[in-house]
N, C-alpha and C positions, 0 to 999 in steps of 0.2 A: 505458608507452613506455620501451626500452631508451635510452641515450645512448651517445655515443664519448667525452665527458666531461662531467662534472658538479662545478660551480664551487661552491664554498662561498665565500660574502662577494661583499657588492655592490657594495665601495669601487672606486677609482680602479685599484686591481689586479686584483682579480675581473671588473670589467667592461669592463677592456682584452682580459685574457685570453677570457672569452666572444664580446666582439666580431670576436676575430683568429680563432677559430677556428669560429663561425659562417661568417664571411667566407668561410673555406677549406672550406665547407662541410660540417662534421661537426653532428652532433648533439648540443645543447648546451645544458644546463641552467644558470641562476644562482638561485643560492638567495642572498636578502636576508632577512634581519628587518623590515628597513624603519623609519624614525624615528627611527633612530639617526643623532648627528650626531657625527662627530669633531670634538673639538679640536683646532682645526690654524692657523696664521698665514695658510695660504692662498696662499702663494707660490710661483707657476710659473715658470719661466725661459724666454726667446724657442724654445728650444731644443725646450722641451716643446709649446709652441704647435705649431711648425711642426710636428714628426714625426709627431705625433699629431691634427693636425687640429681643434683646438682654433679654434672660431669666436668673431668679435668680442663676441657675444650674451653669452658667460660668463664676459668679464674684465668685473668690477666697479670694477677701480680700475686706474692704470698708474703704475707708483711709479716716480720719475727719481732719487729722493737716497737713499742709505742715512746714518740717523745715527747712530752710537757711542759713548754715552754711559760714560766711566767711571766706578770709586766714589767719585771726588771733583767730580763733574759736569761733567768736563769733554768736550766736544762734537765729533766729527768728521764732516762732512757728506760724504760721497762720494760726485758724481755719476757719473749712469750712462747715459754717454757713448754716444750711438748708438744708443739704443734702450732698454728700460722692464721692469719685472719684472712681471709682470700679478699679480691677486691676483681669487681665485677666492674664490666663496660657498658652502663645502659645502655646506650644508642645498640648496642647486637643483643644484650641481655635480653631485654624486655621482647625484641621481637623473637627471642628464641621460646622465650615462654608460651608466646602465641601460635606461635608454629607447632612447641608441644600438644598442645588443648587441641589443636586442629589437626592433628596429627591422632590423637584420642577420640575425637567424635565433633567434635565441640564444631560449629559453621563459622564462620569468620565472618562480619560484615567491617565494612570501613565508613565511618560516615560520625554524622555528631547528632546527640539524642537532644530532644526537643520538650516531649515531654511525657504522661502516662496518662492515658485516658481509659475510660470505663463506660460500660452499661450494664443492665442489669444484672448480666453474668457474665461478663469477661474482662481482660486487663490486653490493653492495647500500649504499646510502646511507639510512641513519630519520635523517630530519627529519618534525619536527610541523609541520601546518599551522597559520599563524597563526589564518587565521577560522575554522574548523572544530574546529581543537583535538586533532585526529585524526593518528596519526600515520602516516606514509606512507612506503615503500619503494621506492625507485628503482633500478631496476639501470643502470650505467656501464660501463666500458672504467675508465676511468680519473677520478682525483678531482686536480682543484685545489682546494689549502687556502689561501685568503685570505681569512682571517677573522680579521684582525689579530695584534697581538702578545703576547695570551693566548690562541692558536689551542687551541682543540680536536681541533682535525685534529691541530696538529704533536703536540701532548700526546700523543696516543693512536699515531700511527701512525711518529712520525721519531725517529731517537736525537738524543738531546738541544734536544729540543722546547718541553722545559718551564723550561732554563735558562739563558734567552736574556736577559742583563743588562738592564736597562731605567732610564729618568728615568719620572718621574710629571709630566705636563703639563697644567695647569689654564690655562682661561680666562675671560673673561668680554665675552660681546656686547654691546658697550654703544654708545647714540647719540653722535655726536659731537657734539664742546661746538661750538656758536655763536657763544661769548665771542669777539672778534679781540683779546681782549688774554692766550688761551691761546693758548700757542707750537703749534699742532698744524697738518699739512698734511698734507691726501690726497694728495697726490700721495708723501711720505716716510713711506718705515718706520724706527723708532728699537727699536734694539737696545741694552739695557742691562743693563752687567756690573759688577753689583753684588753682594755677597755676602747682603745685608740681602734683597734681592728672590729671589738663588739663591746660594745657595752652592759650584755644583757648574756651572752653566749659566750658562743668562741668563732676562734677563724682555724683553718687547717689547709694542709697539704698532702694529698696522698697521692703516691704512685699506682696510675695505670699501666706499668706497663710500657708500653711508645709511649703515655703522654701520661700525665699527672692533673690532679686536681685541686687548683686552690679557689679557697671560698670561704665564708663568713654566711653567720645569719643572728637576727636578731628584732626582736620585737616594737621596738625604738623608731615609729612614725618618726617619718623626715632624714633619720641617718642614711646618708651617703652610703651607701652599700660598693661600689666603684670605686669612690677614694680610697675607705679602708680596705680593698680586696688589691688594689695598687700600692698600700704601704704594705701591706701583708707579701707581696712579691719582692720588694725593694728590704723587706729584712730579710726573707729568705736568700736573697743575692739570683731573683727570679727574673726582674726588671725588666732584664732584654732577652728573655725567652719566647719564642714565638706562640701567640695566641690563634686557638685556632675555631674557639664558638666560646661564648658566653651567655650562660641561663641565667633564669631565677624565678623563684617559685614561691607558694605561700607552704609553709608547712607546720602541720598540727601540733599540738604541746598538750594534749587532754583529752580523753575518751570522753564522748558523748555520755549521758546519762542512759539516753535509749536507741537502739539503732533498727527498729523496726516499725512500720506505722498500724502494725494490729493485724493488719490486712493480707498484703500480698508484696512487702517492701523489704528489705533488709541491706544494713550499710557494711562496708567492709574496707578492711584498709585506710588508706588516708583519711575517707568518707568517712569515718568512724572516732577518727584521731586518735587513732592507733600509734602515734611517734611517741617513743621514749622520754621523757625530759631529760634534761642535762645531759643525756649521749645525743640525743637528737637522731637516733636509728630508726630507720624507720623499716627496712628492707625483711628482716625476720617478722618483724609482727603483722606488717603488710601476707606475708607468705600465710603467717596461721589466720590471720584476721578471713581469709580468702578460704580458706581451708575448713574452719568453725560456720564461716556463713554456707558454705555446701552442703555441710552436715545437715545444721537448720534447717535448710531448701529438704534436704532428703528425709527429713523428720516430719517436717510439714505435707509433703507432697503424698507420706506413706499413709499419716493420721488424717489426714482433712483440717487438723487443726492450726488457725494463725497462730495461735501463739505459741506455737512449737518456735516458731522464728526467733522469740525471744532466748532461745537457745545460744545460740553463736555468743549474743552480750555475754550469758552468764559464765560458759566452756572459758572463753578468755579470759576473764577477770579472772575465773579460779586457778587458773594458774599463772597470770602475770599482775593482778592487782597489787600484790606486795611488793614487788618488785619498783611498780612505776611510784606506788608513794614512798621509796625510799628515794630515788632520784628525783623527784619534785622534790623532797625534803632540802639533800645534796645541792640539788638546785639554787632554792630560797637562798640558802644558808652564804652559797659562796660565791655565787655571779653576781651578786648586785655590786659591787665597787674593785678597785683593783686591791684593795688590800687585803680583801677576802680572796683574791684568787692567789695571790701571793702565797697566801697561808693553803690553800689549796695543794698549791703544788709542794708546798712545804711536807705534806699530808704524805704525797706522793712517793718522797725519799724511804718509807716504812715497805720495808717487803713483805710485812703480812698485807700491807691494802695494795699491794701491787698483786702479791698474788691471787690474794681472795677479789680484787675486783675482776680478773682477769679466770678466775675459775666460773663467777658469776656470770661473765659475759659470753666465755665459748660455752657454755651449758644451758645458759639463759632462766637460771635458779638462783635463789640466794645459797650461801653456803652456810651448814649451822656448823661444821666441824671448826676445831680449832678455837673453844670459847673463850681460853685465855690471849689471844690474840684480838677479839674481837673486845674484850675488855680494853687491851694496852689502845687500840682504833678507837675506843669511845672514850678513854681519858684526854688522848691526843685532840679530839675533837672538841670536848670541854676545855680545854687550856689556850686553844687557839679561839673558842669564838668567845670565849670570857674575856680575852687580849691579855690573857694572864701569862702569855711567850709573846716572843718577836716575831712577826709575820715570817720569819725566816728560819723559824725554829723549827727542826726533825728530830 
């Protein structure tokens, strides 16, 4: 069977994209590995629920408090006024997406892609089948690469594919304690910016639900990622909770410059490096990154023209580019030591950045309202990275 697109990767990106372009009725393959479970926190924004259709069935947890732990423990609880962050269970999430698409039109194959060949007029796709063992040849129109942020696809087919900066992000699924004399609530995710757990990031804990997730990630060749994800347990009073799978993954910190090769290729999702900086979210952008490259696909497939593909990069950026270079900025500014984070969470005790980050985040916009707040937020900023206050000053 020919296709009009054929989707590499079965995550949150892949099988948006497959779903929206089943929908529109093309001809459409997702190719999965299957069994493969990212490391991820799990957190979707109301934002993501709504657009995407997101049913009650897959939010595991509703989280009301964000906490902010500095590296001198000191505590910032920020509620989240009006409404809850859901947190989702890859290992059923991801395949429920799949099941949507293929529920939509979309063919499901399982297996792992090899590579993209060509003749004069066609675009062929070798992927091995998983049960079989056998390798297969599909011919396409067109390929979406969402197969994360060591794509094979970008590798081979995008300029500058292969050198897309990345943190290394470890976790571990472990039961939650029972003790009521451990400080832990499902209903609160606790972010911790400590140097000892990341020196470059953070480490966190969020409730699943039956189980919770703690993990750390960080850019830092050679840091122990285990050790610190073990003292990260032993402050939370986690220690002797039962572990029950531990990941780790590479995950992206920078949108590619280009995410199409001209031709018949386009990136999407992680392939694309689509993650936020300094929140390290990846799950909403992943959804639009998948959503934008369909378009593309559907732009492309209607005009005969490649560089309609070019589409998906531009849609994205225009509405999240400002966004990402204020959290690179965020970034630079206050992960590189613990005294900057100190002062970070110092930042945190201000309820106009509690709420306006928190308006940002379930909306996935900057906020211009409220100028005179954003004033008092950028003196606060100037006085703390000048050291003209005490790292402890609100």
């Amino acid at each position: 069977m020919a296709y009009d697109v054929f989707v590499v990767g079965g995550g949150p990106s892949g099988a948006t994209a497959a779903d929206e372009l089943a929908r529109a009725g093309k001809r459409v393959a997702l190719l999965d590995r299957e069994g493969r479970i990212k490391p991820c926190g799990g957190a979707i924004p109301p934002r993501l629920i709504a657009d995407f259709d997101i049913p009650d069935s897959q939010i595991v947890a509703r989280i009301k408090t964000a906490r902010m732990i500095s590296p001198t423990g000191r505590k910032v609880d920020i509620p989240i006024e009006g409404g809850f962050v859901g947190m989702v269970d890859r290992e059923h999430f991801d395949e429920w997406l799949r099941r949507r698409a293929a529920k939509s039109g979309a063919e499901r194959l399982t297996g792992t892609f090899l590579r993209i060949e060509r003749d004069s007029f066609h675009t062929f796709v070798v992927w091995r089948d998983k049960q079989s063992g056998e390798e297969r040849r599909s011919e396409t129109k067109l390929v979406i690469g969402a197969d994360g942020a060591k794509s094979d696809v970008a590798r081979a087919e995008v300029p500058g594919g292969d050198k897309i900066p990345m943190v290394i992000a470890y976790h571990e699924i472990i039961k939650p304690p029972t003790d009521p004399a451990i400080d832990y609530d499902p209903t609160r995710c606790d972010v911790i910016y400590d140097g000892r757990v990341s020196p470059d990031f953070y480490g966190w804990i969020f409730p699943h639900g039956g189980t919770a997730s703690v993990g750390m990630g960080t850019g830092i060749h050679g840091f122990d990622l285990k050790a610190a994800t073990a003292l990260l347990r032993k402050q939370g009073g986690l220690e002797n909770c039962e572990t029950i799978r531990k990941e780790g993954a590479p995950i992206p910190l920078q949108p590619l410059d280009k995410w199409d090769n001209g031709k018949d290729v386009v990136l999407a999702g992680d392939a694309a490096g689509v993650v936020a900086p300094s929140s390290g979210e990846g799950i909403y952008y992943a959804f639009v990154g998948g959503q934008v490259a369909a378009k593309a696909c559907l732009a492309c497939l209607k005009s005969g023209r490649a560089s309609d593909l070019q589409l998906a990069r531009k849609m994205f950026m225009a509405d999240h580019k400002t966004v990402f270079k204020v959290l690179r900025s965020m970034q630079d500014a206050y992960y590189r030591d613990d005294e900057r984070r100190e002062r970070f969470v110092s930042l945190c005790h201000d309820t106009d950045v509690q709420r306006l980050t928190f308006e940002s985040y379930m909306n996935k916009k900057l906020t211009s309202k409220q100028p005179w707040a954003h004033i008092k937020i950028g003196f606060k900023n100037v006085m703390h990275l000048s050291r003209l206050v005490s790292p402890q000053w609100t």
